[in-house]
C-alpha positions in Angstrom: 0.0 0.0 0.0 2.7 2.0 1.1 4.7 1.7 -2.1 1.5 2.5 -4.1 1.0 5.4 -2.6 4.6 6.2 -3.3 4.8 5.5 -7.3 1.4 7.4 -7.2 3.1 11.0 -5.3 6.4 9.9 -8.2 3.8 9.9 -11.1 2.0 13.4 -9.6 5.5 14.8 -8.7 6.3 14.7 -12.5 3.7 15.8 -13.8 2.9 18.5 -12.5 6.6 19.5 -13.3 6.2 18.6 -17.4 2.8 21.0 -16.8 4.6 24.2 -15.1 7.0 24.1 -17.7 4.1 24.9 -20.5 4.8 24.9 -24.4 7.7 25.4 -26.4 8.5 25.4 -30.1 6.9 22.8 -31.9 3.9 22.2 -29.2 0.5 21.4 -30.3 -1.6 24.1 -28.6 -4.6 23.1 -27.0 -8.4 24.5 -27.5 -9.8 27.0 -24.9 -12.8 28.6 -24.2 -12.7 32.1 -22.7 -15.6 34.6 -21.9 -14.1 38.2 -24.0 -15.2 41.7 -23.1 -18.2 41.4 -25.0 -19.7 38.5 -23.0 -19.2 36.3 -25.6 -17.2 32.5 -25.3 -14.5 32.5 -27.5 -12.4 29.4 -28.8 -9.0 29.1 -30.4 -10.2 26.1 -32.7 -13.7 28.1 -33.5 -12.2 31.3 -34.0 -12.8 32.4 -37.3 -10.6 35.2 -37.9 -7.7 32.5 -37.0 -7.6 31.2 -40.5 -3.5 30.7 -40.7 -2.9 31.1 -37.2 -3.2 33.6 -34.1 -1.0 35.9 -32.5 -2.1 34.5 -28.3 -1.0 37.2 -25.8 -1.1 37.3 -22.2 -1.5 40.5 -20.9 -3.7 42.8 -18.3 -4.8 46.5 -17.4 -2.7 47.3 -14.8 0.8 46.4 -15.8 3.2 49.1 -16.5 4.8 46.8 -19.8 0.9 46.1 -20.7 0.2 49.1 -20.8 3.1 50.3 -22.8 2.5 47.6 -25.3 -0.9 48.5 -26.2 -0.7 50.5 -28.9 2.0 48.4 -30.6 -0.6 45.3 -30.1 -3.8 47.4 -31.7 -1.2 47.8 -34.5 0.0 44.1 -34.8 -3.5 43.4 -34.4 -5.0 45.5 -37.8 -1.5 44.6 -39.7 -2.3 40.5 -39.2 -5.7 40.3 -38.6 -6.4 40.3 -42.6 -3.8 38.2 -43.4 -5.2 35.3 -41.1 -3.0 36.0 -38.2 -5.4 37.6 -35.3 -4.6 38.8 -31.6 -6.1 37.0 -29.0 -5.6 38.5 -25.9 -5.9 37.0 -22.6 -6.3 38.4 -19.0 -4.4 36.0 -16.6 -4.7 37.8 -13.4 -6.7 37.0 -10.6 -8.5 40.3 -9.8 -8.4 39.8 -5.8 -4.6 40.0 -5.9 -5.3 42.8 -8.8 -8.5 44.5 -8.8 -7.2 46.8 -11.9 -7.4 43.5 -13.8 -10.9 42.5 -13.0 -13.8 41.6 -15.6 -15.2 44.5 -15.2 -12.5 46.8 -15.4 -11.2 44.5 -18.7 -14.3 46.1 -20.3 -14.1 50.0 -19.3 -10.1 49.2 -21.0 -10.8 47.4 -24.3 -14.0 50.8 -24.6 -11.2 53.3 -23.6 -8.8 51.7 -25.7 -11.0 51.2 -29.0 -9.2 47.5 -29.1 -9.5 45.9 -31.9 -8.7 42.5 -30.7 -10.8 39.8 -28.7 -10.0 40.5 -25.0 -10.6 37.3 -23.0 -10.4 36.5 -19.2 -8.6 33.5 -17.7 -11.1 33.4 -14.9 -10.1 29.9 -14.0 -6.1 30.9 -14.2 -5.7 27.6 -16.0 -4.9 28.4 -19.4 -1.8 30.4 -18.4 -0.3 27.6 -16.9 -1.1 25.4 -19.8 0.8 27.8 -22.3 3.5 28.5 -19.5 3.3 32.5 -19.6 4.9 33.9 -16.6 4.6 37.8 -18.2 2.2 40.6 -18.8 2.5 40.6 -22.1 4.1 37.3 -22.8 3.5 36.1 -26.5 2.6 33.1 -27.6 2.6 32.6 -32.1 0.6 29.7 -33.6 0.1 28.3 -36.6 -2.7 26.7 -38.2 -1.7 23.2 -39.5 -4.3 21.1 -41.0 -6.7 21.4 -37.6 -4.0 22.1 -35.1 -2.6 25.4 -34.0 1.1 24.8 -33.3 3.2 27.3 -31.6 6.2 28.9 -33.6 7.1 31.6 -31.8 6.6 32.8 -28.1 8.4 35.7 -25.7 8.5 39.5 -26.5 6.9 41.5 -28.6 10.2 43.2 -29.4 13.8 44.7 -27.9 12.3 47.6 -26.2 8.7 48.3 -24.0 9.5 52.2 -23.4 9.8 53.5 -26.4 8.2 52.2 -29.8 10.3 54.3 -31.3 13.6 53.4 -30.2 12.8 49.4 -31.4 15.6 47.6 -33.4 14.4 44.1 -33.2 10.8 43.3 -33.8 10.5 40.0 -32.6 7.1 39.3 -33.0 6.2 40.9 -36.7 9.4 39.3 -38.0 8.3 35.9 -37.0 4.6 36.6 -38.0 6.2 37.7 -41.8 8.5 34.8 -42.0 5.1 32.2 -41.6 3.7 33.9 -44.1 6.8 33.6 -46.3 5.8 29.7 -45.9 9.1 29.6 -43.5 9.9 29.4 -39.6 11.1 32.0 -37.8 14.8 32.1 -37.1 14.3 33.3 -33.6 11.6 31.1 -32.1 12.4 32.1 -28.0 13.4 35.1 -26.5 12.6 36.4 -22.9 9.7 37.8 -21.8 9.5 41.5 -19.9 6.8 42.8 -18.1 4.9 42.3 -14.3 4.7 38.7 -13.2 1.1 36.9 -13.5 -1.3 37.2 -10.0 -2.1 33.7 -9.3 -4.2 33.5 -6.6 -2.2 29.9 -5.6 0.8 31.6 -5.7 3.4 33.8 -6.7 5.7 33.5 -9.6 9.2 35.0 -9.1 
């Protein structure tokens, strides 16, 4: 009984640790299903707009590196959008830790901000951890093969948050650009910056 027990705490042990570690290059995304800012359920595999792929970023209200990246994702948004490559944004925050980041607040934001992207909340906080984000915004590019969405791409939206100006590498576009040369992105990792996700289990350093 004893040793059951133990294989059973091994088996847990390990996967929980192949779960935390989320998606890389390569991955198979899986579906989701996410209430937006409009009240509507919206899923990855349903989404219609998604007909090459989407651009999945987790971000939030409140975030100083959200915040500054807003603009740039409105943009990356209407640049992609009609070439099959949509934004699909995604609140991971749990609004007791962060009551700027609540459901509510999420709508006032996407009004103020005229976005032009689905705005979804990860109510749950469980399909964070599935993807492995551990930023606000922390990017995740897939791309539609067959009936999957695979991811290609996933980390920053480019070399520098304060000034959109002052950008040299833009990670993100680039990558986007080279799927729709019928290639893979060179650079398929870099690091994420921005305000680690509220989880309401935990905190992520």
């Amino acid at each position: 009984m004893k040793k059951t027990i133990f294989i059973i705490l091994i088996m847990s042990i390990s996967l929980s640790s192949i779960f935390a570690q989320g998606y890389k290059s390569g991955d198979k995304a899986a579906d989701f299903k996410l209430k937006d800012v409009d009240g509507k359920e919206i899923s990855l595999y349903s989404y219609k707009p998604a007909e090459k792929g989407a651009i999945v970023i987790f971000t939030c209200n409140h975030c100083p590196y959200a915040i500054a990246y807003e603009d740039r994702i409105i943009e990356l948004d209407k640049e992609f959008r009609a070439k099959g490559y949509p934004v699909i944004a995604i609140n991971p925050n749990d609004p007791v830790l962060s009551p700027e980041d609540s459901y509510e607040k999420m709508i006032v934001r996407a009004k103020e901000k005229e976005f032009t992207f689905s705005y979804l909340f990860d109510s749950n906080q469980e399909v964070y951890k599935i993807y492995g984000a551990k930023r606000t915004p922390h990017i995740y590019l897939l791309k539609k093969e067959g009936k999957d969405f695979v991811v290609k791409y996933i980390g920053a939206i480019d070399d520098n948050y304060k000034d959109a100006s002052a950008v040299t590498q833009k990670y993100l576009a680039n990558a986007v650009n080279t799927l729709l040369d019928g290639k893979n992105p060179d650079t398929d990792f870099t690091k994420a910056i921005g305000c680690t996700i509220k989880d309401k289990n935990y905190v992520k350093e």
